[in-house]
C-alpha positions as CSV (number, residue, x, y, z in Angstrom):
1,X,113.4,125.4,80.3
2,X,112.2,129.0,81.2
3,X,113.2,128.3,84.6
4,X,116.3,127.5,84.1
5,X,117.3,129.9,82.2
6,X,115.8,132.3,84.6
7,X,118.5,131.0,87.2
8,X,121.2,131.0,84.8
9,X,120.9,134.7,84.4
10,X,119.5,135.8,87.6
11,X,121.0,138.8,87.5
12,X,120.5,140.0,84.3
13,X,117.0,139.4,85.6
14,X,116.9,142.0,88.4
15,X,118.7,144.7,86.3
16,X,116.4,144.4,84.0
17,X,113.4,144.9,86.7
18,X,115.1,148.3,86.5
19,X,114.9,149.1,82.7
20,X,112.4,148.0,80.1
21,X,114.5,146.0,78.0
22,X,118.1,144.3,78.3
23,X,120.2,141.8,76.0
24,X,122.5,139.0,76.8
25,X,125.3,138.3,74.4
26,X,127.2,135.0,74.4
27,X,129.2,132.7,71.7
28,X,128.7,129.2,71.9
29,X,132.4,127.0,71.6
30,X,130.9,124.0,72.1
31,X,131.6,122.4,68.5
32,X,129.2,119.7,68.4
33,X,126.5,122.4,70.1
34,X,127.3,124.6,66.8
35,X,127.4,122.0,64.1
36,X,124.6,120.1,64.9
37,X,122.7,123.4,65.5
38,X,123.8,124.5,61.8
39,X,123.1,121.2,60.4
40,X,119.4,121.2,61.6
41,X,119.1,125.0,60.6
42,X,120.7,124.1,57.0
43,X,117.6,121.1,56.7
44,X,115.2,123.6,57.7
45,X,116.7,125.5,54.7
46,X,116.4,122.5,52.7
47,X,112.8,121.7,53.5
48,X,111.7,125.5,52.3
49,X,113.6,125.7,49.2
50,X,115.8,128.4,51.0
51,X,119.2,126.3,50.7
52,X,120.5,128.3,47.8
53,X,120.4,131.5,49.8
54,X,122.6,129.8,52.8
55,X,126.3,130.7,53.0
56,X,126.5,129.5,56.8
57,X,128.5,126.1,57.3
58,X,128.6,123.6,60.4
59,X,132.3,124.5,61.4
60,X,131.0,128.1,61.9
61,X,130.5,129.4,66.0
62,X,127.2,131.0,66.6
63,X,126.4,133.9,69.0
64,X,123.3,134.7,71.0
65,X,121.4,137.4,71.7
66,X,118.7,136.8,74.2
67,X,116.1,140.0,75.1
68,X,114.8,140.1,78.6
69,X,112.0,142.3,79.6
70,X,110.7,141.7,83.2
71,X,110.3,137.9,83.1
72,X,110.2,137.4,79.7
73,X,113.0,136.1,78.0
74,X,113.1,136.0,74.2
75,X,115.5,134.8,71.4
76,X,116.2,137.8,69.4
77,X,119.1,136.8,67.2
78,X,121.9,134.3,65.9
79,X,124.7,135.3,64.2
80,X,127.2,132.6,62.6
81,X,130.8,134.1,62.9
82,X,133.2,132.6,60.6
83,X,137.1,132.8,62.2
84,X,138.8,131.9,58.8
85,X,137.1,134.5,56.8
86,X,136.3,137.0,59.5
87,X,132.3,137.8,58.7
88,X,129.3,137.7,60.1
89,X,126.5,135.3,59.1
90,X,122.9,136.3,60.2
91,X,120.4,133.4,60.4
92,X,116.9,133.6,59.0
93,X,114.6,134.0,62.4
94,X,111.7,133.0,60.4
95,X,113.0,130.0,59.6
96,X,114.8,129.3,63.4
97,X,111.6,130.4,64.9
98,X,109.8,127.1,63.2
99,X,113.1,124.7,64.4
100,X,112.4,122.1,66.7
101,X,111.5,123.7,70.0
102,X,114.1,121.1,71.8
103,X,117.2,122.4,70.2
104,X,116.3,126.0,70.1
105,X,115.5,125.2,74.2
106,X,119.1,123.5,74.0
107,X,120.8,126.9,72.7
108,X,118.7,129.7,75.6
109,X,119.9,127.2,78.2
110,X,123.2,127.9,78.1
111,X,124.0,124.2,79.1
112,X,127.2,124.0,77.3
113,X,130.2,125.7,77.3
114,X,130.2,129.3,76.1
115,X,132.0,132.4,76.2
116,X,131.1,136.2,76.1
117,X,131.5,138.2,73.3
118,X,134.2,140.7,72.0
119,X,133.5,144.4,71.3
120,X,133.7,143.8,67.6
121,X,131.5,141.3,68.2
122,X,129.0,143.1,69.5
123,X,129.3,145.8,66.8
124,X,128.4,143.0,64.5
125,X,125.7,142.5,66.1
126,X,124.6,146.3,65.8
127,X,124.3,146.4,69.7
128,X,127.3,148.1,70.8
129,X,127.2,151.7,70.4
130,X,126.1,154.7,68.3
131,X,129.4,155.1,67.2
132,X,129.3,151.4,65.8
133,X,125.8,151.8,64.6
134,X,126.6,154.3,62.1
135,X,128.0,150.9,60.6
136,X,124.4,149.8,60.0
137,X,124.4,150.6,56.6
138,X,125.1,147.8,54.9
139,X,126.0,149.3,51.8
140,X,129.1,151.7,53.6
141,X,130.1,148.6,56.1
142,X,130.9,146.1,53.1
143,X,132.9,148.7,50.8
144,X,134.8,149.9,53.7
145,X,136.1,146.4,54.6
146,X,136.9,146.0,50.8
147,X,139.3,148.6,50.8
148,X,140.3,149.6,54.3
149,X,139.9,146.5,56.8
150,X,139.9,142.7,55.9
151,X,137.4,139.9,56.5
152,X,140.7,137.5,56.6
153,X,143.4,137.2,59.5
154,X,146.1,137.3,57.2
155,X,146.3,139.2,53.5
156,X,149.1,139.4,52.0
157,X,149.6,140.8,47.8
158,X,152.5,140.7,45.5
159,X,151.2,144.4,45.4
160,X,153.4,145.0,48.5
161,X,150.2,144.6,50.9
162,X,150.1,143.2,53.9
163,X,146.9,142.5,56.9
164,X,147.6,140.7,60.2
165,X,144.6,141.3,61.9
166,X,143.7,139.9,65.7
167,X,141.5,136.9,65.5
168,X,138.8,138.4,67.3
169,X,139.3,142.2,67.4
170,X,139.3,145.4,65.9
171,X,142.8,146.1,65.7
172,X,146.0,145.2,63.1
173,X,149.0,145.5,61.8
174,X,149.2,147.0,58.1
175,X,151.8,147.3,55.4
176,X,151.1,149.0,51.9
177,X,153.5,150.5,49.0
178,X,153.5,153.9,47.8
179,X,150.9,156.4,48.6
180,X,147.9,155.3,46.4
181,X,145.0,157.7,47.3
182,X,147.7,160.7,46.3
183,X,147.5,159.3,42.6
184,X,150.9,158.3,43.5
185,X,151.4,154.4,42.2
186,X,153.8,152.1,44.1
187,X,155.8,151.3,41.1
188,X,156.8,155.5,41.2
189,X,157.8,155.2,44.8
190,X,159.2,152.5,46.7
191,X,158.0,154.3,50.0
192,X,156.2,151.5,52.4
193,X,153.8,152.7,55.3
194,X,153.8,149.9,58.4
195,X,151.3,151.1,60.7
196,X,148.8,149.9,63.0
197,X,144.9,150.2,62.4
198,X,141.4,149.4,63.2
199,X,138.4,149.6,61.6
200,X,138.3,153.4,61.6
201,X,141.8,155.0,62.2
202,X,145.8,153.9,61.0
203,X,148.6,155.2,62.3
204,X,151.9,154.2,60.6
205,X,155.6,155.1,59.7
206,X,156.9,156.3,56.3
207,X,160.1,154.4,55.5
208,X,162.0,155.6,52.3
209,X,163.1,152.7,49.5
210,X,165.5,152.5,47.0
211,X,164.7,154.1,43.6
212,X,167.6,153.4,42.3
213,X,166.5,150.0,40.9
214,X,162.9,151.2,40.4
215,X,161.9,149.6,37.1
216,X,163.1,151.0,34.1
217,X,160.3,153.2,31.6
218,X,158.3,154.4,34.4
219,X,160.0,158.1,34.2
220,X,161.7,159.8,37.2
221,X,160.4,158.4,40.9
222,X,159.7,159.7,43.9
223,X,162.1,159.7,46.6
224,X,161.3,160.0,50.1
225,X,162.2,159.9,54.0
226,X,161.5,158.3,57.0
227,X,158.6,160.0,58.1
228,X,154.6,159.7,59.6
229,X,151.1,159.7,58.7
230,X,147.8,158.9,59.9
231,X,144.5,158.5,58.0
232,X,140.8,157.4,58.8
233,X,137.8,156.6,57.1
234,X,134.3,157.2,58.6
235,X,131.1,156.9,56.6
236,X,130.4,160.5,55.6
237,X,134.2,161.5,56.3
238,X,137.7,160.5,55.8
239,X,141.2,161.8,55.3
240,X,144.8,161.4,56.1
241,X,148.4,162.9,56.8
242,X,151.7,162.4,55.5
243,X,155.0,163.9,56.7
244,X,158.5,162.6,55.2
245,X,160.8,166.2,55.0
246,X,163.8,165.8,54.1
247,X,165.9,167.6,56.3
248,X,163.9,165.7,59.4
249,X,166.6,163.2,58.9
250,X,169.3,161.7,57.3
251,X,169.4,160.1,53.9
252,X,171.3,157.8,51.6
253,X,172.2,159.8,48.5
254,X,173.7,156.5,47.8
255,X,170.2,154.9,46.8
256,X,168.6,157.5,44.7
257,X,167.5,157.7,41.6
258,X,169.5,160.9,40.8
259,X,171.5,163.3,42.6
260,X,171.5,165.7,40.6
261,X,167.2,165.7,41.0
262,X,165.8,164.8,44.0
263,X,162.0,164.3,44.0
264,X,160.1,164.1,47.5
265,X,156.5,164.5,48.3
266,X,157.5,166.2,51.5
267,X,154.2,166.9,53.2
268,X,150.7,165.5,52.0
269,X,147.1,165.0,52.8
270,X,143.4,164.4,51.7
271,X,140.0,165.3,53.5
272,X,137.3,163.7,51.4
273,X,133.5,163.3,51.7
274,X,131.6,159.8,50.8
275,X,128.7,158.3,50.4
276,X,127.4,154.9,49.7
277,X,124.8,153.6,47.4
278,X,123.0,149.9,46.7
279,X,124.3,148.9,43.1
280,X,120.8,146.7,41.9
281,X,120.7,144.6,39.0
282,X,117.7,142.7,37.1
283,X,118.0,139.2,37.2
284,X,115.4,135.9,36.1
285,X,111.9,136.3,38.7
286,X,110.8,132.5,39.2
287,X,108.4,133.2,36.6
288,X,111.3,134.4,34.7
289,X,113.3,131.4,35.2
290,X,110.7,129.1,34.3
291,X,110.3,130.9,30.7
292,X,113.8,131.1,30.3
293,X,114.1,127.0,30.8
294,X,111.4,126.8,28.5
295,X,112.8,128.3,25.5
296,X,116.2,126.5,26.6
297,X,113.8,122.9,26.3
298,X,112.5,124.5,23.0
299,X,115.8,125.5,21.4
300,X,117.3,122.0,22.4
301,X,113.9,119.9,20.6
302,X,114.1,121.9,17.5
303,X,117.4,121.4,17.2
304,X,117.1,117.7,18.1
305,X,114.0,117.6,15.1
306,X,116.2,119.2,12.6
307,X,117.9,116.1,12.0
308,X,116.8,112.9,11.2
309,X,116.3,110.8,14.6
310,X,115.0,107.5,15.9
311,X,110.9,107.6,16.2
312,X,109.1,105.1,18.7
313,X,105.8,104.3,17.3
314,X,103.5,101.8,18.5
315,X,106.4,99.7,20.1
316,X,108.4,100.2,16.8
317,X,111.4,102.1,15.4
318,X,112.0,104.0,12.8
319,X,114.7,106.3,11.9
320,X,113.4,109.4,9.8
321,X,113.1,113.3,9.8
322,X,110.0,115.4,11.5
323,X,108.3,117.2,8.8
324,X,105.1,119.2,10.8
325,X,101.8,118.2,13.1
326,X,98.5,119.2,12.2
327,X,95.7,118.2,14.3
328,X,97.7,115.6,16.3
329,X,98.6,113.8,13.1
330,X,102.5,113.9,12.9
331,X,104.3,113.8,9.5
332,X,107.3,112.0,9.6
333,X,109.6,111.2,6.1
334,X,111.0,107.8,6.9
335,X,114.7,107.1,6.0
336,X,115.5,104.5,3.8
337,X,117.3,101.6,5.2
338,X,120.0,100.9,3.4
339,X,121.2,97.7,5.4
340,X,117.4,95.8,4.7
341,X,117.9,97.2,1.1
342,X,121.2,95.6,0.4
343,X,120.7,92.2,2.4
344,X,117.0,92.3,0.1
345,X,119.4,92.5,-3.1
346,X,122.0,89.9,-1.9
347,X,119.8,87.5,-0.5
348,X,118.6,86.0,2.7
349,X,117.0,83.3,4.4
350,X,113.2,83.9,4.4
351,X,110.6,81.7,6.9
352,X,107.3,81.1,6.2
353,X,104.8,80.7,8.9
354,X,104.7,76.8,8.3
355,X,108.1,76.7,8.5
356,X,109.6,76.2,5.7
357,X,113.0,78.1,4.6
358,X,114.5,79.3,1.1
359,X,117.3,81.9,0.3
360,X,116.5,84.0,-1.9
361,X,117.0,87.3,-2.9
362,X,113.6,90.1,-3.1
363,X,113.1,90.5,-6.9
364,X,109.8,93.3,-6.6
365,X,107.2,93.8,-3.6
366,X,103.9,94.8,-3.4
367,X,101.5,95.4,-0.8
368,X,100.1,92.2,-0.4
369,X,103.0,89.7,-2.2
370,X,106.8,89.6,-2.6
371,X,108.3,88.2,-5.8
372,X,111.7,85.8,-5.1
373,X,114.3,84.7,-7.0
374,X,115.9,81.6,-5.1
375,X,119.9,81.3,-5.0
376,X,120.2,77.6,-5.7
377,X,118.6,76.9,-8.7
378,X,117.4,80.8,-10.2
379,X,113.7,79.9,-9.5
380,X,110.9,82.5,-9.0
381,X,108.3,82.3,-6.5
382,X,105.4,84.8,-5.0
383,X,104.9,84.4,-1.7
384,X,101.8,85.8,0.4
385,X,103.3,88.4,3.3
386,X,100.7,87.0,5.8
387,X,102.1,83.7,5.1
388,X,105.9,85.2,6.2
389,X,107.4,85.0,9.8
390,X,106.8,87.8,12.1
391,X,110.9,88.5,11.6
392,X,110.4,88.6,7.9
393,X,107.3,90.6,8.1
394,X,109.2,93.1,9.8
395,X,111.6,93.1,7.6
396,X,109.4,93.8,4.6
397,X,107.8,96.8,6.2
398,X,111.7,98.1,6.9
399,X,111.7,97.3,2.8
400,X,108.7,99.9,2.0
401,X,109.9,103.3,3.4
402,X,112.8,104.4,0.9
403,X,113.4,108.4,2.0
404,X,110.5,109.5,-0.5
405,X,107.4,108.1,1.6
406,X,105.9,110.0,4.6
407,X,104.4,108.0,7.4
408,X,101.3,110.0,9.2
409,X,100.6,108.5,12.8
410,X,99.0,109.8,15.4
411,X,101.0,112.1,18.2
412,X,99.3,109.3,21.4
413,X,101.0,106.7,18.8
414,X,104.4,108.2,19.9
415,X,106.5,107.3,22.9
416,X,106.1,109.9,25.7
417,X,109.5,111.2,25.3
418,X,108.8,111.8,21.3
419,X,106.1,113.7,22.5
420,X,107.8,115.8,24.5
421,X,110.2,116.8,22.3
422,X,107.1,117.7,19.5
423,X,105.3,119.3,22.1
424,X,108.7,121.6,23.5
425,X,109.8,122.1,19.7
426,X,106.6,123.4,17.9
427,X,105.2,124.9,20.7
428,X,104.8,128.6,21.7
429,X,106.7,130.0,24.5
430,X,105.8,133.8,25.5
431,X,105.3,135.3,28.9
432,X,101.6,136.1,30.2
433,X,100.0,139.3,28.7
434,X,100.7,142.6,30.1
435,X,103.2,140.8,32.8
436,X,106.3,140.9,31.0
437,X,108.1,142.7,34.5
438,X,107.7,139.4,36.1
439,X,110.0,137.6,33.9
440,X,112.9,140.2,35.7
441,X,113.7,141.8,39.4
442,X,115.8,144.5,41.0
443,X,117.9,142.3,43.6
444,X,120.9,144.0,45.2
445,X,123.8,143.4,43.7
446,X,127.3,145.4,45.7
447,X,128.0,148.6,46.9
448,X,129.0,151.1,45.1
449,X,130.9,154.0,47.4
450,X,131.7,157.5,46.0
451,X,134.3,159.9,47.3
452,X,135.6,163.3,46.9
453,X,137.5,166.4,48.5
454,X,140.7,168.5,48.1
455,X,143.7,167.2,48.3
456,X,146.9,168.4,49.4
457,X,150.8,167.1,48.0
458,X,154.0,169.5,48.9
459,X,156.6,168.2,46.4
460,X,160.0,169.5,46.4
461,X,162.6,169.5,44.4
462,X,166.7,168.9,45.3
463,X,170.4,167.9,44.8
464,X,172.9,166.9,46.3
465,X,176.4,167.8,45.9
466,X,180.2,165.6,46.2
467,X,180.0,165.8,50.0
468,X,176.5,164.5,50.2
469,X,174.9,167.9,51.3
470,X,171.2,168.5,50.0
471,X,170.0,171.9,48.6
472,X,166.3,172.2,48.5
473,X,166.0,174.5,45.3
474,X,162.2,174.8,44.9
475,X,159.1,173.4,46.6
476,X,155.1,173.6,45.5
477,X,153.7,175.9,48.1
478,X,150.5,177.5,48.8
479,X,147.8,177.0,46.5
480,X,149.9,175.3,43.9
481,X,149.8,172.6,46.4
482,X,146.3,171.8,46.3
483,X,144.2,169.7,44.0
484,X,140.8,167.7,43.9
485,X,140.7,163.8,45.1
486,X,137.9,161.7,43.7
487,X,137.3,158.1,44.1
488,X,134.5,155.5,43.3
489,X,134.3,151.8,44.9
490,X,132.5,149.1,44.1
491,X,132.3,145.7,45.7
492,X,130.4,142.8,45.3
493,X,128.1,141.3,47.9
494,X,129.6,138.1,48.0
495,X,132.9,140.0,48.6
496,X,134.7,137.7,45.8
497,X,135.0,141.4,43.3
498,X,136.1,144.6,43.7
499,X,137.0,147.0,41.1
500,X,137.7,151.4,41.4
501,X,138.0,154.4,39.5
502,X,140.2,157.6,41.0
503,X,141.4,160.7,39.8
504,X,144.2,163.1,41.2
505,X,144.3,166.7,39.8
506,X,146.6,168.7,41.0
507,X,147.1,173.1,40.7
508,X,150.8,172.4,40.4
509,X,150.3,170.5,37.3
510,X,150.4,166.6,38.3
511,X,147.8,164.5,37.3
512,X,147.1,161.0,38.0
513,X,144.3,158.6,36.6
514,X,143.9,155.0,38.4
515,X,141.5,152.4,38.1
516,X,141.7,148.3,39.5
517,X,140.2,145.3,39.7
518,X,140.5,142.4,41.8
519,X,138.7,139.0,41.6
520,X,138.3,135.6,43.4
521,X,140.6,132.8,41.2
522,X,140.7,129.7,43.5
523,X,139.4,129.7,47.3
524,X,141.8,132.0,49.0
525,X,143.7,133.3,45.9
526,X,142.6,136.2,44.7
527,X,144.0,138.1,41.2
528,X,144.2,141.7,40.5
529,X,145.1,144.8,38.3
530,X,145.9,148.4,39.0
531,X,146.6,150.6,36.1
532,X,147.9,153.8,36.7
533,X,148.0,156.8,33.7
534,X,150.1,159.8,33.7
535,X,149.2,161.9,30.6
536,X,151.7,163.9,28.8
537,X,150.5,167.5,30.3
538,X,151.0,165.8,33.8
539,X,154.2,168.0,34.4
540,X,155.8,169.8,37.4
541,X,158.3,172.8,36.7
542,X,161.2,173.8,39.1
543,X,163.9,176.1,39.6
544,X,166.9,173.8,38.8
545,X,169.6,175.7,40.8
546,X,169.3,178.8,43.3
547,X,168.9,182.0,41.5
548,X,170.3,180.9,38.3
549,X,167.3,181.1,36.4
550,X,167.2,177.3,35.2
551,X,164.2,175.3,35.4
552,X,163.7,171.9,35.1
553,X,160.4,170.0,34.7
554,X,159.5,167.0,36.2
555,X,157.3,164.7,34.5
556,X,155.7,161.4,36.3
557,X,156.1,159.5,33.2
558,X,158.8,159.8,30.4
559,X,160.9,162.5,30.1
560,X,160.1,165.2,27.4
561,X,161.4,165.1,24.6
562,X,163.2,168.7,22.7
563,X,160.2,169.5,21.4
564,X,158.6,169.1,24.8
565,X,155.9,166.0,23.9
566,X,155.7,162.3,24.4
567,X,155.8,162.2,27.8
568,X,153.7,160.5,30.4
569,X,153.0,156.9,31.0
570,X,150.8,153.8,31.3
571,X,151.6,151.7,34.9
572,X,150.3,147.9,34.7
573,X,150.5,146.4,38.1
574,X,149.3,143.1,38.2
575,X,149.3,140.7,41.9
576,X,147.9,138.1,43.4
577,X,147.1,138.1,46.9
578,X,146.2,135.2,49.6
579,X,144.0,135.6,52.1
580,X,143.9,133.2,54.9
């Protein structure tokens, strides 16, 4: 097999001569190469007890990486790609490594038909360049995607967001609604940025909606302007720029929300700084989990005990209530029968061991005799147990246990599963001494991504007059303009939960507090929340008209009342989204 291989890749085999060490990337698109491949891998799994930690599935494609080093050729890696979701799988070598040597010979041979890999293939595979390898961080890599790129093709959200994403590529076509990161909600401004972008860098246009059906009770919205911007997102730094003046182009006074106030964040921007940490949580050890199911087994037998319950002793039942063990003597108050008790009273056909029969009806018992009184004729008779049928015997003994009288038997007189439920019910469950940290471990749990930096938001203010001319009376200049920009992001591993916390404070006076959530509901439906609070002090002030004196505050929320109070706002904006 060596052989062959060596032939298949000659080449690779002479430039390598050259330098110490060289890879060869392919993908294999051979389906039944991948799935029976995965299906043998997954049995492997299996066999280990490693199943649970498999997310890797037979319709997946898996990619190569071969090292050759002078005329050794070694399997380095397999990764699983997965085209609907858009991830990366990694096998477990360990477990490969220990395969069956045929199929693993199967997959270096390269007898099948194959393809070479893309560049963001190859950045998945950490391989590519330093520029990719930054990415190496797990931690940066997964929140990233969460919020910036998408594992799917296709997204699209209620939210007014939008991903169309190559199927094999780093590069896509965006849509999103307002001008988040700026503490600006999409409910305040019907703005939508279209825009191209890759993993790193977005480029889009600003085109203007109309407020003048923006919801009613969110306060006075934003307007804007066709315009530009372009953001990116690296793992220590990230930023972007926004440009929508109004006198760049025309505009429809038509569609505003007032003419007589015209609101436009005219120029904006943020440069932030981020980092990325491992968010850990404790969960059950296998030592743990195997305490925990014990005091589940314990809870459910004392529970079952606490009533009164059918008892298997020696081959025979009896219904009655636990009452303690002591020296594996177990106490047990037997119920009375009430159906033996009343068909005693009534009467019944008794059977002696000769065979004769009467009906009679029990008139007093003892240990050794029973005392009838037979139906036909009102005659009393005593009759010897021994001499009864082995029914009737039976019966007499279901006569004798009346709710007041304890039966003590011993515990190997039990059936097994009686046993086991004594044995899980009045025994003691406690972890070993001095090794209570075993019963929890730190696994990791998301990523948790923080970021912060100055940001920068020109608003201006405006009318317009009857022949639909715009005066710019006042804009937030200079150091007015700037404020601070922090955000934290947190995503899950399993990429099914998101959730983020932001603040936008601003030197002009505008202040913005958001925080989301979004969850996995049903396969590729995802649900969501963004909340988005403009306190009352969260104000703005303008000159109203040119050099009259007159101001006029703008407030992101409800407008002031006279006495200048109950103003701001709370912005619920739920969506779904689907991700194919």
């Amino acid at each position: 097999m060596i052989n062959t291989m060596k032939n298949v890749i000659s080449s690779a085999l002479l430039f390598g001569n050259l330098f110490a060490q060289e890879s060869l990337f392919w993908e294999i698109v051979d389906p039944v190469v991948n799935s029976e491949f995965i299906e043998s891998y997954i049995n492997r799994l299996i066999e280990v007890d490693k199943f649970e930690e498999n997310s890797i599935q037979a319709s997946f494609s898996v990619i190569v990486q071969m090292d050759i080093e002078e005329n050794d050729i070694m399997l380095k890696k397999l990764k699983a790609k997965d085209y609907q979701m858009g991830q990366y799988i990694s096998f477990d070598m360990d477990e490969v490594e220990k395969m069956d040597p045929l199929q693993l010979n199967l997959l270096m041979s390269r007898e099948y038909k194959w393809k070479e890999v893309s560049r963001r293939d190859l950045s998945e595979l950490e391989e590519f360049s330093t520029v990719d390898n930054v990415f190496k961080e797990r931690s940066f890599k997964d929140a990233r995607d969460a919020f910036w790129w998408s594992n799917s093709q296709i997204s699209l959200s209620t939210a007014g967001r939008g991903f169309i994403r190559q199927k094999s590529g780093s590069l896509a076509f965006r849509l999103e609604r307002g001008l988040s990161d700026l503490g600006i909600s999409r409910e305040l401004s019907e703005n939508t940025l279209l825009g191209i972008s890759n993993d790193i860098v977005s480029t889009y246009l600003i085109v203007p909606g109309n407020t003048y059906t923006v919801l009613n009770g969110l306060g006075h919205p934003l307007e804007g302007n066709l315009g530009f911007g372009f953001k990116f997102d690296t793992h220590k730094l990230g930023g972007q720029i926004n440009y929508m003046d109004v006198d760049a182009n025309p505009y429809d006074y038509d569609k505003v929300y007032s003419r007589k106030h015209i609101m436009v964040p005219s120029s904006s921007g943020i440069l932030y700084w981020s980092n990325t940490f491992q968010i850990n949580r404790k969960v059950d050890s296998k030592y743990g989990e195997k305490i925990k199911d014990q005091k589940k087994d314990k809870a459910k037998a004392e529970k079952l005990i606490s009533k009164s319950k059918k008892w298997t002793i020696n081959g025979e039942e009896y219904k009655g209530l636990f009452q303690s063990i002591e020296e594996d003597k177990v106490v047990i108050l037997i119920d009375k029968d009430e159906k033996a008790h009343k068909m005693a009273e009534k009467g019944k056909e008794w059977t002696t061991v000769s065979g004769s029969v009467v009906k009679a009806r029990i008139v007093e018992r003892s240990k050794k005799e029973i005392t009838l009184n037979r139906s036909k004729d009102d005659f009393t008779m005593v009759l010897k147990i021994k001499d009864l049928s082995k029914e009737d015997r039976a019966f007499v003994d279901r006569l004798q246990w009346d709710g007041e009288k304890t039966m003590t038997v011993a515990l190997e007189s039990l059936s097994s599963e009686d046993q086991s439920v004594i044995g899980s019910a009045t025994g003691n469950v406690r972890a070993r001494k001095g090794k209570g940290r075993e019963l929890k471990v730190v696994q990791p749990y998301g990523s948790m991504r923080l970021k912060a930096g100055l940001a920068f938001t020109q608003f201006l203010h405006g009318s317009v007059n009857e022949d639909d001319i715009l005066t710019v009376t006042d804009r937030v200049t200079g150091t007015n303009a700037l404020g601070i920009y922090a955000k934290i992001e947190g995503v899950t591993d399993d990429k099914k939960s998101k959730a983020y916390v932001q603040v936008n404070v601003s030197n002009s006076g505008f202040k913005s507090y958001s925080l989301g959530a979004e969850t996995n509901a049903y396969r590729m439906v995802n649900v969501g929340m963004d909340l988005t609070l403009y306190p009352n002090n969260s104000l703005i002030e303008f000159e109203d008209r040119d050099d009259s004196g007159n101001k006029w505050t703008w407030s992101p929320g409800f407008g002031l009342d006279e006495n200048g109070e109950n103003g701001g706002t709370l912005i619920i904006s739920p969506y779904i989204s689907v991700n194919f």
